[in-house]
N, C-alpha and C positions, 0 to 999 in steps of 0.2 A: 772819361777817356783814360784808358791806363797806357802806362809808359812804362815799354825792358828794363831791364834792369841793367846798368852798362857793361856786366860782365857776359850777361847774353848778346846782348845787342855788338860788342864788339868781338864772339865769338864765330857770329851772324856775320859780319863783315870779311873778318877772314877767309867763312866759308866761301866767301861767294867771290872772293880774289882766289882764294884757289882753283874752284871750280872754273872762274875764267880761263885762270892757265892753265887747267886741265884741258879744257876744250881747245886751247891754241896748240897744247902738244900733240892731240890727238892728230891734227891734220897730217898727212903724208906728208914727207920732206918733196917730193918731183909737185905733189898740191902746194906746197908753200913757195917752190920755188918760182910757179906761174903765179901768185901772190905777190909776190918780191917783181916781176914783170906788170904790173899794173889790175892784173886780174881781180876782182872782189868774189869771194868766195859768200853765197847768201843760202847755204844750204846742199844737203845730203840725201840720196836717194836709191832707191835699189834698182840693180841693174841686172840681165841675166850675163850668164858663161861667166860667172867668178868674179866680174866688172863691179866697180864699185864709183856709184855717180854723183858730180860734186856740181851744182848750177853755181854756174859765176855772172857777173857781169864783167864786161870788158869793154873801154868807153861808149858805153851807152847801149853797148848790144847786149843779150842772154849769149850764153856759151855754154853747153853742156862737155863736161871735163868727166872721163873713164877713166879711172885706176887700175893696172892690168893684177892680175891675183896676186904673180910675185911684190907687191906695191910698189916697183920701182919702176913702173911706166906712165904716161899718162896720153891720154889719144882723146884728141879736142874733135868735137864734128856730134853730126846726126847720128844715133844707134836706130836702124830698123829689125822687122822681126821678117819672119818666113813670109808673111804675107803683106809685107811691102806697108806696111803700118809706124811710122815715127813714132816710138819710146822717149824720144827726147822732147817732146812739145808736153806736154802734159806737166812734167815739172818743171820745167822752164817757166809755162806761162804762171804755174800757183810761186814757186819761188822768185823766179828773179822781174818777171814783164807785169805782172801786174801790179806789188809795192812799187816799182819803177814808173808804170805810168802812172798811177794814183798821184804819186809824189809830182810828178810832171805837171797832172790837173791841179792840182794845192798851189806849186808856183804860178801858174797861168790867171789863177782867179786872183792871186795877189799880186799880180805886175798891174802895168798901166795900160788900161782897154778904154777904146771906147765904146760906148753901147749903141747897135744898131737891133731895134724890136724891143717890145715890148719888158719890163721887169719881171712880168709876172710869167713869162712864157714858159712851160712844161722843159723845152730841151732848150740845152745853151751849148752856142758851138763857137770854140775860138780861133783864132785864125792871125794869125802872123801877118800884117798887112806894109805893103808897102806905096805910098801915095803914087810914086809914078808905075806901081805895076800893072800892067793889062789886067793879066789874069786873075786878079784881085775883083778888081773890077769887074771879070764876068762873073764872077762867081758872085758877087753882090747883087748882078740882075738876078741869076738864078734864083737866088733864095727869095725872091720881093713875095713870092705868094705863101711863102711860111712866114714869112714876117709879118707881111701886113695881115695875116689870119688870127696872129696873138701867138702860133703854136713855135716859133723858133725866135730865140735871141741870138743875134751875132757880136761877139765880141774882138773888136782889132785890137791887136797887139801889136799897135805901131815902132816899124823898124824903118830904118834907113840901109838901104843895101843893093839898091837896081843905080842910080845916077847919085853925083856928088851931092845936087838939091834933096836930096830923099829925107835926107834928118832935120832939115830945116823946114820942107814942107809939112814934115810928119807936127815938128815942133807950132807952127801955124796952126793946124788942128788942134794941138793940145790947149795950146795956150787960149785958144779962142771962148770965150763968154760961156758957148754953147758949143760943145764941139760934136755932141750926135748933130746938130742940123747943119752943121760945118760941114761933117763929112758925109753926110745925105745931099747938100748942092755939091758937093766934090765930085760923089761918086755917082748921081742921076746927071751930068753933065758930059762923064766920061771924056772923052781926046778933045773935046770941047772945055774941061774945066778953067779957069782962072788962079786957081790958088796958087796963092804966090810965097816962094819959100821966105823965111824968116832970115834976114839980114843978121841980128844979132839974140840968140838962144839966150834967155835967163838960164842961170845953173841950176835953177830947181826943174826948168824941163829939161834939161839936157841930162840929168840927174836920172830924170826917169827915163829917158832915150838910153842911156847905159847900161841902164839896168836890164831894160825891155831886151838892147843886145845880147847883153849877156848870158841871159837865161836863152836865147834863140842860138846861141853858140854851145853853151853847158848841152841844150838836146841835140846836139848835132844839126842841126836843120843850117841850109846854104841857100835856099831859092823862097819866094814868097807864090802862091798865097802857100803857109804849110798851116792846115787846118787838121782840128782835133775836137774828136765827140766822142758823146758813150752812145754804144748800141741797145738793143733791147734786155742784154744780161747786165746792166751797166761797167760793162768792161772800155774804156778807153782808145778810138783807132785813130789810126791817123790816115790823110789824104793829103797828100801834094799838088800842089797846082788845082787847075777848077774840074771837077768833076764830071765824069761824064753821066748821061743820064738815068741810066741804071742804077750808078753809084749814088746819085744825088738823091733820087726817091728813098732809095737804103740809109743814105745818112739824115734826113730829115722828119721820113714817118708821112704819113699823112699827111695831105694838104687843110 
């Protein structure tokens, strides 16, 4: 293995603090100043009529940002062409939506789920759940014939956030010996279940109930079921609430 020589190597370091600030000068002062507003700037793109296009994110959303030719404008929104075609979705989703949800999926498989279907199953779809929500619950009939077929895994990402018992029932599930068969008599019992909320949380579940929130706050999301899968380009969508049946076939594939 050879090793720089430290006059190289730290002439190499320089280079590339410059080059940093170079790229930080380069941005438009009206770009830096929606910057200094919260905006994340994840890329550069070409735009027609002299427009010069910067994809951001802005809490959680894409935002495609114009720079007008004299560069001391900037006009936030959709750019279309003569034929009624969005210019701005194309670099939107390669810059800012798809490292964004990627990054989403990566937190999701690292929070605390519990597994409903098989380990081995082809598609895995996670889903924000909360013990006393209905619509959690339909959505869990729905899916029984991808589940019990081997071909969909569901994963809950247990939250507290419909009734005050929500974190404590959630924490009953976790904590419980077995909690996929916990929450298979929870959830095949439906307005009939039993489960009874957890009087007093260990801090290691509650630790993970924090966390589980937190990241359900960081993506914006406010209502449960909020479910999330990749399609057949394995790109990332999301669905709110229990799907209807159209959507459902669409997000599962095959029976």
């Amino acid at each position: 293995m050879k090793f720089m020589r430290p006059s190289l190597l730290s002439a190499i370091c320089l280079l590339s603090v410059h080059s940093a600030l170079l790229q930080a000068e380069e941005l438009p002062v009206p770009i830096q100043a929606l910057e200094a507003k919260g905006a994340t700037i994840k890329g550069s793109f070409d735009a027609p009529g002299g427009l010069k296009g910067y994809a951001a994110e802005y809490q959680k959303q894409a935002m495609a940002l114009y720079l007008t030719p004299d560069g001391k404008h900037v006009l936030a929104g959709n750019l279309f062409d003569e034929k009624g075609e969005d210019l701005s979705q194309a670099p939107l989703q390669k810059l800012v939506v798809e490292p964004l949800t990627q990054q989403m999926w990566s937190q999701m498989q690292s929070s605390t789920w519990i597994a409903d279907g098989a380990m081995t199953a082809p598609k895995i779809i996670y889903l924000f759940s909360d013990a006393n929500c209905p619509y959690c619950n339909m959505f869990w009939e729905q899916a029984r014939p991808w589940v019990k077929s081997g071909k969909v895994q569901l994963r809950h990402i247990m939250v507290g956030v419909i009734r005050e018992d929500s974190a404590a029932k959630a924490a009953t599930l976790l904590a419980d010996v077995n909690p996929e068969l916990a929450l298979q008599k929870h959830e095949q019992a439906g307005k009939s279940s039993t489960l009874k909320a957890m009087s007093n949380i260990p801090k290691d579940i509650q630790a993970k109930l924090d966390t589980n929130m937190k990241l359900m706050d960081e993506m914006g999301l406010s209502a449960t079921p909020a479910i999330f899968y990749k399609d057949e380009n394995g790109h990332v969508q999301q669905q709110q609430g229990a799907p209807r049946p159209e959507v459902l076939a669409k997000m599962m594939g095959p029976k």
